[in-house]
C-alpha positions, 0 to 999 in steps of 0.5 A: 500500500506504501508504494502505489501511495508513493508512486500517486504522489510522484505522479500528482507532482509530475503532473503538478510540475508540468501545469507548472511549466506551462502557467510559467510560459504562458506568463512569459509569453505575455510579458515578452508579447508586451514588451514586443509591442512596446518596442513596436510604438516605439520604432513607430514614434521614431518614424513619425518624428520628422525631426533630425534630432537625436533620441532617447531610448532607455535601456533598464536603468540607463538613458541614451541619447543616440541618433535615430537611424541608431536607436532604429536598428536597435530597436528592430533587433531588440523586436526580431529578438522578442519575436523569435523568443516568442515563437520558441516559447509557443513551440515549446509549450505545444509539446508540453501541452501535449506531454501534460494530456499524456500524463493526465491520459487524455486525447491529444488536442485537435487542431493544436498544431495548425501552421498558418498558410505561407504568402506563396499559399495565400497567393495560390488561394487567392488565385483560384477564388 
């Protein structure tokens, strides 16, 4: 009675574990979504400003005044980074999503790992409609 009593504990804790790992991602994948989408505003403030000045961005605690084809670039790798982060995360959580319904002896998710059609098929779609 002593071992199937530990190996419940040690299943509920697997399964614990990894709804764990999922929560965690899913909150990480909000906070670099909004942090994505405050780099967008402001790659897009600096495109509106006509002006020749120079800019400040600031970098954690540090403010820096650069110029702005500088602060640009900076900012669209700051964006490409936050994006494929991202987009590792939701792929990762796919698998782990998919793993937690193993453990929990459920089907797996239907429709759960639809791509989104490519340009060349939208293109191709677009064609024939």
């Amino acid at each position: 009675m002593a071992g199937s009593t530990e190996s419940v504990l040690r299943y509920l804790s697997e399964v614990e574990e990894m709804a764990e790992e999922i929560l965690a991602d899913r909150q990480q994948i909000v906070t670099l979504d909004s942090k994505r989408n405050k780099t967008r505003e402001a790659v897009r403030a600096i495109q509106k400003d006509n002006s020749n000045h120079k800019v400040w961005l600031c970098f954690g605690n540090l403010f820096l005044k650069m110029p702005k084809p500088t602060a640009k670039k900076l900012l669209d790798t700051d964006y490409n980074e936050l994006d494929s982060q991202i987009d590792k995360l939701h792929k990762t959580l796919k698998s782990k999503v998919n793993k937690l319904r193993d453990m929990e002896d459920k089907e797996e998710l239907k429709g759960f790992n639809l791509n989104p059609l490519s340009k060349e098929e939208t293109r191709a779609l677009g064609t024939l409609l």
